[in-house]
C-alpha positions in Angstrom: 7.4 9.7 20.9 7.5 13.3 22.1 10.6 14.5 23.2 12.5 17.6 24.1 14.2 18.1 20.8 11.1 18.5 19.3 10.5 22.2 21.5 13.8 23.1 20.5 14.9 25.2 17.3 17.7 22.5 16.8 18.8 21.9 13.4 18.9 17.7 13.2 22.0 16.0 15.1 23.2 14.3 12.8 25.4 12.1 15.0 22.1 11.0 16.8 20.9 9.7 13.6 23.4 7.4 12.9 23.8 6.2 16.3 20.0 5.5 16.0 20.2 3.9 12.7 23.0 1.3 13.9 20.7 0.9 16.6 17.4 0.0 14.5 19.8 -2.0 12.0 22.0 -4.0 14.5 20.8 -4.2 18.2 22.8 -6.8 19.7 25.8 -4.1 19.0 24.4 -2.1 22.1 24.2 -2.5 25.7 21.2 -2.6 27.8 21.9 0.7 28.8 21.9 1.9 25.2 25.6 2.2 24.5 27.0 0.9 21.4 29.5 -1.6 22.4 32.6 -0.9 20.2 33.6 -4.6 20.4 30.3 -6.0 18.9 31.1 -4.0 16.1 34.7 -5.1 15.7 33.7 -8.2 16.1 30.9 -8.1 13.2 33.8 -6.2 10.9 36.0 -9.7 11.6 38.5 -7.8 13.0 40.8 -9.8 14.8 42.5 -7.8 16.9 40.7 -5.7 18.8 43.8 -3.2 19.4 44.7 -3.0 15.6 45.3 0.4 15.3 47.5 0.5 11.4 45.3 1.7 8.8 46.0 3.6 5.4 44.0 7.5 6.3 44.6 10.9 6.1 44.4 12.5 9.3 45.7 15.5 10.7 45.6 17.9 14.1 42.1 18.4 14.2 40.2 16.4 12.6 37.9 14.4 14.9 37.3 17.7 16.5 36.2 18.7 12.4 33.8 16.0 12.5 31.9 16.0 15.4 31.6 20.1 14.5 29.9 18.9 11.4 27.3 16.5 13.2 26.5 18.2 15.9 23.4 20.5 15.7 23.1 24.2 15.7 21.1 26.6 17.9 20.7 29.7 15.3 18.1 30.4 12.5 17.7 32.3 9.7 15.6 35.9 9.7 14.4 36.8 6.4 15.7 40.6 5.1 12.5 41.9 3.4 14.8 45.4 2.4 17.7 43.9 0.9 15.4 41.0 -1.2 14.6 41.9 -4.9 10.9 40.5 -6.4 10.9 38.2 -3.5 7.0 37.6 -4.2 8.2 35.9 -7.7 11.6 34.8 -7.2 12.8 31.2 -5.6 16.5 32.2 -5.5 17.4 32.6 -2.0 20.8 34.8 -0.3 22.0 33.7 2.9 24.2 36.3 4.8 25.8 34.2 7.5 28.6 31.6 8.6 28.5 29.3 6.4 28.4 25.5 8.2 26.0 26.9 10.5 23.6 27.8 7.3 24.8 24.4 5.7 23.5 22.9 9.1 20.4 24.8 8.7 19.6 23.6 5.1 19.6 20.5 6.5 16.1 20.7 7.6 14.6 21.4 4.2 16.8 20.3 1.8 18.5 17.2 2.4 18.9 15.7 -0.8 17.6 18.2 -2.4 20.5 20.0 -4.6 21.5 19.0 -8.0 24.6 20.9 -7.9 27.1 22.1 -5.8 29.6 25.0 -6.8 32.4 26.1 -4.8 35.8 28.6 -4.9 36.9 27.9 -1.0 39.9 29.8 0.5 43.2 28.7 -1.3 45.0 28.9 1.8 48.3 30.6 -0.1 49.5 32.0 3.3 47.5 35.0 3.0 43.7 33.4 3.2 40.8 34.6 5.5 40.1 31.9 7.7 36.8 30.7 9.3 37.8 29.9 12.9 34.4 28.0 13.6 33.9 29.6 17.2 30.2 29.7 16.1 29.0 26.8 18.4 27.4 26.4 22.3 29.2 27.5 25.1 30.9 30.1 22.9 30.2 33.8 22.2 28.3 33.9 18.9 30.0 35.8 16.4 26.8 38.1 16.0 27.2 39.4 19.5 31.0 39.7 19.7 31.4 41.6 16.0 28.5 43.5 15.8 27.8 41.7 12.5 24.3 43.9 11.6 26.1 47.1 11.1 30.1 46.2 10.5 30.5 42.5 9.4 32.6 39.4 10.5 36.8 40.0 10.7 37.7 36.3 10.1 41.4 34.2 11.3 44.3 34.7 8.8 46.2 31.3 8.0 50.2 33.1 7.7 52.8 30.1 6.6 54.2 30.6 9.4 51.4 29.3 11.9 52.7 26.0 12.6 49.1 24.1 12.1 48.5 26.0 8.7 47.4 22.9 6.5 45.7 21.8 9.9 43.7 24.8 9.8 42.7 24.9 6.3 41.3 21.2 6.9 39.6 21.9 9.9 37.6 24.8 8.0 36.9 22.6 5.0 36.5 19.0 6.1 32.9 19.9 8.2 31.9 21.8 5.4 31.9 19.2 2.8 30.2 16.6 5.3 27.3 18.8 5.7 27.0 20.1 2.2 27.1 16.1 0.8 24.0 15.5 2.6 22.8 18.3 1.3 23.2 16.6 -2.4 20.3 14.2 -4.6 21.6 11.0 -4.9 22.6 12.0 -8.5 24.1 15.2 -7.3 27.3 16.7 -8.1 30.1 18.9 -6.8 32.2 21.1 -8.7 35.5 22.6 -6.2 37.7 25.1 -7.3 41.5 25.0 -6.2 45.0 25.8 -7.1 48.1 23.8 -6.2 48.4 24.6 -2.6 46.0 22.6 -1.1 44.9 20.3 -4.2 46.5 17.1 -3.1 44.5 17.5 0.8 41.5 18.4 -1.1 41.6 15.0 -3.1 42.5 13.1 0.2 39.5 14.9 2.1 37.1 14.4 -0.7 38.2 10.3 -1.2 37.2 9.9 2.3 34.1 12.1 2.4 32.1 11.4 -1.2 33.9 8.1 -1.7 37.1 7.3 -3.9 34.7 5.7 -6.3 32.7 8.8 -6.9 35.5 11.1 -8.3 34.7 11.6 -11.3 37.7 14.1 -12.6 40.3 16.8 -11.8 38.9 19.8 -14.6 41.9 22.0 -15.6 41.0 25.0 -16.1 43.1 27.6 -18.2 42.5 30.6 -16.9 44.7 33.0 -18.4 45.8 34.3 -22.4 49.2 35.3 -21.1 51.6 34.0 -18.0 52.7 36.2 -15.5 56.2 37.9 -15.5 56.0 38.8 -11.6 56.8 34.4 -10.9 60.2 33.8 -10.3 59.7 30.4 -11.4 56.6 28.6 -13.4 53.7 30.6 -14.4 50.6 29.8 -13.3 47.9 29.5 -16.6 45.4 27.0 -14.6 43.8 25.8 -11.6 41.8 22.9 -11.3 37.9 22.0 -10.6 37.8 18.8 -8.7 34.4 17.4 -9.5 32.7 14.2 -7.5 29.1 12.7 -7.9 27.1 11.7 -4.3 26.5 8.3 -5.8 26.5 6.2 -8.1 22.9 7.1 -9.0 24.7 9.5 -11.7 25.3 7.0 -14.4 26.4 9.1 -17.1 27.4 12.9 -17.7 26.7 14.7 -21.0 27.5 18.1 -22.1 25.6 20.0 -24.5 26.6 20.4 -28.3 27.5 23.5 -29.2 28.5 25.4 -32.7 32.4 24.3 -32.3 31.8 20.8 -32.0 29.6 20.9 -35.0 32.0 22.1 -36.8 34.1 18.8 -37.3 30.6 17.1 -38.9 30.2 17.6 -42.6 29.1 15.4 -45.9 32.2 14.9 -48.5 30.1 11.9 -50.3 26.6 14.5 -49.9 25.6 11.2 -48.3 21.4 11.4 -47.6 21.8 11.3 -43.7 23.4 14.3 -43.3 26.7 15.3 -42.0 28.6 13.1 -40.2 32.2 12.9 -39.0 34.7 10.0 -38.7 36.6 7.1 -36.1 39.3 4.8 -37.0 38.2 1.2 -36.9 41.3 -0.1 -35.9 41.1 -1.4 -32.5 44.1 0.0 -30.2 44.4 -4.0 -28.9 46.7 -6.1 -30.8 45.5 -9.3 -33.2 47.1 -11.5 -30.2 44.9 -9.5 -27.1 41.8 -9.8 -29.2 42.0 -12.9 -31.7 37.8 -12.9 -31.6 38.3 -9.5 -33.4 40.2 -10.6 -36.3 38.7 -11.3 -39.3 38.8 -10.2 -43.4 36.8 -7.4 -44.8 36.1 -6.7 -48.2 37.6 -3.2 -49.7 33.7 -2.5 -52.2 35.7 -0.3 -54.8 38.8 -2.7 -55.2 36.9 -6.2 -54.0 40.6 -6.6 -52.0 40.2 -8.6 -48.7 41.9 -6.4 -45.7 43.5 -7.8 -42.6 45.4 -5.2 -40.2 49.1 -7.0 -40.0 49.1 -6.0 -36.3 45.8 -4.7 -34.6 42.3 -6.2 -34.5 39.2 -4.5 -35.7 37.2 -2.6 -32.7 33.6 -4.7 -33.9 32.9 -8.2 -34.1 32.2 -9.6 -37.1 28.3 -9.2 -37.3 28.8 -5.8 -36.5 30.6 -5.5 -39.3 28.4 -6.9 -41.4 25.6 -4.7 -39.9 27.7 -1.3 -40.6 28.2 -2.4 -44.0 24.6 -3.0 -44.6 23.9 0.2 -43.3 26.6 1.8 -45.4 28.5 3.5 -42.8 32.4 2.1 -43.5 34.1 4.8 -45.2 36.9 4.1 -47.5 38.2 7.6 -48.7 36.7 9.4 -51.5 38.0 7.4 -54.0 38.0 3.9 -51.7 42.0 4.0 -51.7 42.1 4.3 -48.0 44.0 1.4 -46.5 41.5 0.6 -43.6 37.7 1.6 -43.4 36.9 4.6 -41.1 33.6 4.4 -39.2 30.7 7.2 -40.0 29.0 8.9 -37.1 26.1 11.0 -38.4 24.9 14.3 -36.7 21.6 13.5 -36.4 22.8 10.6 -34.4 24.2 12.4 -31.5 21.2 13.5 -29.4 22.2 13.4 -25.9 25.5 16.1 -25.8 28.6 14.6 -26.0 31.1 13.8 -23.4 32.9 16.2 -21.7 36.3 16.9 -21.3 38.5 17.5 -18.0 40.0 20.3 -19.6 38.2 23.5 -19.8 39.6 25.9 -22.6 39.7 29.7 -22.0 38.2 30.3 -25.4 34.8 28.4 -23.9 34.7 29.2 -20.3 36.2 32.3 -19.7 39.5 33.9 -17.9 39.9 35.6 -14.6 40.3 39.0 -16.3 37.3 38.2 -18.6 35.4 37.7 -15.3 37.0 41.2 -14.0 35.6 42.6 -16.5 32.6 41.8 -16.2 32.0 42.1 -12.5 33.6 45.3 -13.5 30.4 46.7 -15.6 28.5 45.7 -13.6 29.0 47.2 -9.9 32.5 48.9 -10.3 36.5 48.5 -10.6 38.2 46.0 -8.3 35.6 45.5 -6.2 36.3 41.6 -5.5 39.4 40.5 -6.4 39.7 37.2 -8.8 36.1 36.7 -9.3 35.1 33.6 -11.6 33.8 33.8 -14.9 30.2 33.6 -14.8 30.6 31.2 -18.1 32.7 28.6 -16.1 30.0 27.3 -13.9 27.2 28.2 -16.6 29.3 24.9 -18.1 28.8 23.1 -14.8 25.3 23.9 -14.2 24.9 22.9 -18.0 25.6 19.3 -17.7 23.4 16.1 -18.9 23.0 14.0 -15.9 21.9 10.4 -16.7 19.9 11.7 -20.0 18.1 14.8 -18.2 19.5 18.4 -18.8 17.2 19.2 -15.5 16.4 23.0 -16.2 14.4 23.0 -12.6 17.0 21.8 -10.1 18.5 23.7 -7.1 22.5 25.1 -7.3 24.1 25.6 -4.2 27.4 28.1 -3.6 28.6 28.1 0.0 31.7 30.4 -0.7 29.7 32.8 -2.7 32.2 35.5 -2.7 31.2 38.0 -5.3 28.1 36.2 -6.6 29.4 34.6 -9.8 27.1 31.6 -9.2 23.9 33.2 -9.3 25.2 35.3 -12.0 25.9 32.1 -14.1 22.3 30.6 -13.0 20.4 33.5 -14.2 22.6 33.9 -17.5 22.2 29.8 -18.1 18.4 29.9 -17.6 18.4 32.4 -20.3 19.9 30.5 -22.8 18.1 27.3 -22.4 14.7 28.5 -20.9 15.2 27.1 -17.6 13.8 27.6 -14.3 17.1 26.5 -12.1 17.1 28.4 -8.8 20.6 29.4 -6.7 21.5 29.3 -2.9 24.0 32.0 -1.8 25.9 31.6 0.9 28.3 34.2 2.3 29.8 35.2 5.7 29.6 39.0 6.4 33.7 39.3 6.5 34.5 43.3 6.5 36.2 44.7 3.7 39.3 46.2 3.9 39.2 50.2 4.8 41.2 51.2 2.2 39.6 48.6 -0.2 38.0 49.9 -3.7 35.0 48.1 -2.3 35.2 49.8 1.2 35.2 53.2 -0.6 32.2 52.0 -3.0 30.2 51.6 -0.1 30.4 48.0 0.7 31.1 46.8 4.6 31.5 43.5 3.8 31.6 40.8 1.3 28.0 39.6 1.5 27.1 43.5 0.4 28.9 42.7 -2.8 27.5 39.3 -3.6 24.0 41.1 -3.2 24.6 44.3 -5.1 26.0 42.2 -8.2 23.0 39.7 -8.1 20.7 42.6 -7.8 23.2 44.3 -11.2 22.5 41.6 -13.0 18.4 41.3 -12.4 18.5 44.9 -13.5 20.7 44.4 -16.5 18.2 41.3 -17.9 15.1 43.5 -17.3 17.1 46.5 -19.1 17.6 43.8 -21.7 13.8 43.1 -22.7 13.1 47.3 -22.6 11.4 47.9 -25.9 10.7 44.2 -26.8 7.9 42.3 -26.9 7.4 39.8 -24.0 6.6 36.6 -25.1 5.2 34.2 -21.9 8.7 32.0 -22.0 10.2 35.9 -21.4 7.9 36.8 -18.8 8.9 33.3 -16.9 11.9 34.0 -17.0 11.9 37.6 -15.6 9.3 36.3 -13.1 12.3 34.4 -11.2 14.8 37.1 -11.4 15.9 38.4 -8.1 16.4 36.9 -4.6 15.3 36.4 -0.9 18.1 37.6 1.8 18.1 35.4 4.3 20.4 36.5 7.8 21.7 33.8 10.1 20.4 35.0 13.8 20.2 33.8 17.5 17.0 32.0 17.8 14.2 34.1 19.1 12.9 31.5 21.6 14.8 31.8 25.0 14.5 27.8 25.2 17.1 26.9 22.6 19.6 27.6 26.0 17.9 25.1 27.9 20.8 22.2 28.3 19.0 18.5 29.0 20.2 16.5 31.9 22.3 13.4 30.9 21.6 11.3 33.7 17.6 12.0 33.0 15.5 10.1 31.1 13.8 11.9 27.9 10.4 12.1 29.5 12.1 13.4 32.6 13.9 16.2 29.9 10.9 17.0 28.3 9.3 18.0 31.8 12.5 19.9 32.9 11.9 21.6 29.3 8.0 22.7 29.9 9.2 24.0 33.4 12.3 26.0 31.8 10.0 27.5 28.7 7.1 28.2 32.0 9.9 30.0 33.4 11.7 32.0 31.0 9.2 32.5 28.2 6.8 34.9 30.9 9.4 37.3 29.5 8.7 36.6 25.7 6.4 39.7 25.3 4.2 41.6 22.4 7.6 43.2 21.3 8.5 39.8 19.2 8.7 40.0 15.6 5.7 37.8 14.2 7.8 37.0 10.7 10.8 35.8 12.2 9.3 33.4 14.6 7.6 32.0 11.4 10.5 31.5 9.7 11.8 30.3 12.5 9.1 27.7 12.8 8.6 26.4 9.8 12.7 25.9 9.1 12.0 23.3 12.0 9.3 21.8 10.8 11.6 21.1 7.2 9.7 24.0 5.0 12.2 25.6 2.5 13.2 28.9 2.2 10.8 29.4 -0.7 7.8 29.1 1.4 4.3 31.2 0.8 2.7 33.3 3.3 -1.0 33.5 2.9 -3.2 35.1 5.4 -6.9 33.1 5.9 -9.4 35.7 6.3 -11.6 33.2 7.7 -9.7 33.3 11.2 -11.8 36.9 12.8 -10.1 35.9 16.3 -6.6 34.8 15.5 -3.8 36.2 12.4 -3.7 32.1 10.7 -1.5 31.8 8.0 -1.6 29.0 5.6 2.2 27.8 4.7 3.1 25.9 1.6 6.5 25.4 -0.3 7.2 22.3 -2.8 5.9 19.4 -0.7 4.5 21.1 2.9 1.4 22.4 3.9 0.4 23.7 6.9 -1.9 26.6 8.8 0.2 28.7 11.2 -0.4 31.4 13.9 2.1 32.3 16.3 -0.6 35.0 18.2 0.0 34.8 22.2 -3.7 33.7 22.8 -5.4 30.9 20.4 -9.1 31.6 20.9 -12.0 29.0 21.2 -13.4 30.1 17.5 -9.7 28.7 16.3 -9.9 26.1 18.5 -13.0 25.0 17.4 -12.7 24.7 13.9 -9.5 22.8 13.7 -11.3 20.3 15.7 -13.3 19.5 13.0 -10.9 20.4 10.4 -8.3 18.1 11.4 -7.2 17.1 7.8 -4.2 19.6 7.6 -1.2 20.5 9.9 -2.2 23.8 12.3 1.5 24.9 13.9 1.2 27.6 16.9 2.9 28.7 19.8 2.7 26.3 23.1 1.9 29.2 25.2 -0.9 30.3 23.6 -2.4 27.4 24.8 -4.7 26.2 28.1 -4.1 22.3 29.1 -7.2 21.6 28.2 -7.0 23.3 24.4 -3.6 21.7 24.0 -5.0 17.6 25.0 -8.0 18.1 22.6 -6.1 19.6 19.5 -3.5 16.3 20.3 -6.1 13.7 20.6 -7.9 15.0 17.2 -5.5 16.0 15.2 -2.6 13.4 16.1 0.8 14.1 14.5 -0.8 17.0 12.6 -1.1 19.1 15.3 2.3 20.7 16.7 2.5 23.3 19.6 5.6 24.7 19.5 
């Protein structure tokens, strides 16, 4: 049924939709006024006391106000930055200049459960941190209007140690975040989280509750340094740590690509015919007592001696055994005078990757001055301070989930800082031929005036993280200069480059129209066609055609990576024809639909036609609805 919310550029409320779901699942839990009756539902948990109130959670000043942030829907939209994008014709990779929950809110509408990974280097909160203050909602001044965020940029909350809710704070910023972003993940998603000791500890708590205990699947150390620093008056710091959790349990197993080093270890001694291989004890860790089904005599071949171990089992049954010695694969030493068998595992045998480890080595992934370095040569000298080694979440992006290396999957970065995520993307689909596309979000926080980056030229943050993805284009292009492009190259710098996308105010005066609680949502909706009579008389010629677009089909769940094409065939009206991954629809958002347009999607009623409700006469409006159905939408 129609109802207000569907006239209004509202990003889904999520609270709505669980409320609705209990409702469709469990009705008896609701009155007949359509409130959920909190007793029902104790009472269908077995609790028996209905004013229980101890429980084991983490909770601090703040957080319900947190979650009902994260649910509730948002108001703005994005605007798409034609002079700031880089081979946006080709290119899938998208930037988003904005705050960042409202863009994660956003996302929502086209890609729930769409992102295969999630990378993120959040605020550390060491006393000195930029805070996000969150006073981005209704009923407050939106930071675009009160900073003047086109030309200057954002000036975000400091968290001092002195503040007296300062862990409060740094959970109120982070907690709504990570809601949002988890619905943003496939069921076999992942998250990787950077974070030193400060805050580690509320980080685990907050991601327990929020991805499920069940789905952490490690703390990565990470060593990020060669040498320690002599300016600590106590320990060095040489890591930080990468807290990684899956969505679900949909991600069976992880894999990490082989690579030269771990080759290395595999060779052939006894030039046996299979190749190189490698060995593993085959003494079972267990005791003969703890596994008694696992004890059993086998035959040394070169000395025909029968072997027990005096204190351990074996780690095989005894047909397995027998099956490894049929296949020759026990190895007894070069000469056979080993005291206990060892178990060959062949090359050739370990398709797949091999398992990861939790701690990532500064020889394989990179060091913070490496990644200074780097950032360094490619748009100047201490421009961001502590960026991440592009090579660290190349690792991440890099991983075997459940048997598929996915080369076509979407990575997200909400705290994009300097860009090292789309940095890694392009650098990893280089390597492996892959067709991965990044998300970049970043708020426009002003640099500081006396800043290397201020004097450089950059305002704010978001500059940076679009002048080093744009570096790095340029640098890969550079690369193939003089070479001859194969198809796989050409691919590959087809998708270089990037969309800019700008969180805005809407550009439909409705979006302020506030529904009535004690109305009914028919009653709404009419309030709504008498508000958008009202106030859109002012919406004149002087709108920008591309915006309202975006704007339009955002709502209607397109993503970012839509296509534009015009249809010459409309001589009365500018139709475009909309299509992205798994949408397709006609769009015109002209002030006047004329009967010619009218006309022929009344007998082509087989694809979705999107226009403006005001360009509409009653009687246009009924017929388009009665033919077309749900495939007709007059926004």
């Amino acid at each position: 049924m129609e109802t207000y919310n569907d006239h209004i550029t509202l990003t889904p409320d999520v609270n709505d939709e669980r409320l609705q779901t209990l409702r469709r699942l469990f009705p008896d839990w609701f009155t007949q006024e359509g409130k959920l009756d909190i007793n029902e539902v104790k009472k269908a948990v077995g609790s028996q006391d209905t004013g229980e109130t101890e429980r084991y959670e983490f909770r601090w000043f703040g957080k319900s106000a947190a979650k009902r942030n994260a649910f509730s829907p948002t108001r703005a939209t994005l605007h798409y930055d034609p002079t700031r994008s880089v081979n946006a014709d080709k290119t899938e990779n998208i930037i988003i200049e904005g705050e960042n929950l409202e863009v994660l809110k956003i996302l929502q509408q086209g890609y729930r459960e769409k992102v295969k990974c999630i990378y993120i280097d959040p605020p550390y909160n060491t006393g000195q941190d930029f805070l996000y203050n969150d006073n981005f909602k209704e009923g407050k001044e939106a930071y675009w209007e009160h900073t003047g965020v086109k030309n200057e940029g954002v000036a975000l909350d400091t968290n001092t140690e002195n503040e007296g809710r300062f862990h409060s704070n740094w959970l109120d910023m982070m907690y709504p975040r990570l809601l949002v972003a988890r619905t943003l993940l496939r069921p076999d998603g992942i998250i990787f989280i950077s974070m030193d000791d400060h805050e580690i500890h509320h980080l685990r708590k907050i991601c327990d509750e929020i991805f499920g205990e069940e789905n952490l699947l490690t703390n990565i150390i990470w060593e990020k340094r060669y040498t320690r620093s002599n300016n600590s008056k106590l320990f060095g710091t040489m890591t930080e740590h990468i807290l990684c959790y899956r969505k679900s349990d949909a991600l069976m197993n992880i894999k990490e690509p082989r690579n030269d080093r771990s080759d290395e270890i595999y060779t052939n001694p006894d030039n046996d015919e299979r190749g190189p291989w490698t060995s593993v004890s085959y003494v079972n860790p267990a005791s003969r007592d703890e596994r008694p089904n696992l004890c059993y005599k086998i035959t040394n071949p070169f000395t025909g001696a029968d072997v027990e171990h005096p204190t351990n089992a074996w780690k095989y049954e005894y047909d397995k055994y027998l099956q490894h010695v049929q296949e020759n694969k026990l190895y007894w030493g070069q000469n056979g005078n080993n005291s206990y068998p060892r178990l060959k595992k062949f090359l050739s045998e370990m398709e797949g990757g091999m398992v990861p480890s939790n701690f990532w080595k500064r020889d394989d992934v990179g060091t913070t001055d490496q990644a200074s370095a780097e950032l360094e040569s490619l748009i100047g000298r201490g421009i961001f301070p502590f960026p991440k080694p592009p090579h660290l979440i190349e690792k991440a992006i890099s991983y075997i989930i459940n048997g598929d290396p996915d080369k076509d999957c979407i990575v997200l970065d909400f705290f994009a800082g300097s860009g090292t995520t789309g940095h890694a993307v392009i650098n990893q689909n280089m390597k492996d031929n892959g067709h991965r596309k990044f998300i970049l979000v970043q708020i426009p926080e002003i640099t500081d005036e006396k800043s290397n980056a201020r004097k450089a030229g950059y305002k704010t943050i978001s500059e940076i993280t679009i002048a080093r993805n744009k570096a790095v284009a340029e640098k890969v292009q550079e690369s193939f200069k003089g070479k001859i492009i194969t198809p796989e190259d050409q691919e590959q710098l087809d998708q270089l480059g990037f969309k800019v996308f700008t969180l805005s105010k809407s550009s439909f005066p409705r979006v302020d129209f506030a529904p009535d609680p004690q109305k009914t949502d028919e009653e709404n909706l009419q309030l709504l066609q008498e508000y958008i009579n009202q106030k859109e008389q002012q919406f004149t010629i002087q709108f920008n055609s591309e915006q309202l677009i975006t704007e339009i089909l955002i709502k209607q769940g397109f993503q970012l990576t839509y296509h534009l094409e015009p249809q010459p065939q409309f001589e009365a009206n500018n139709v475009y024809l909309a299509t992205d991954d798994t949408h397709k629809a006609y769009i015109t958002v002209d002030d006047k639909l004329h009967d010619a347009t009218v006309e022929y999607f009344l007998t082509h009623a087989d694809t979705k036609f999107i226009c403006i409700e005001r360009a509409l006469d009653t009687t246009k409006k009924y017929n388009l609805k009665k033919v077309m159905d749900t495939k007709f939408f007059a926004f």
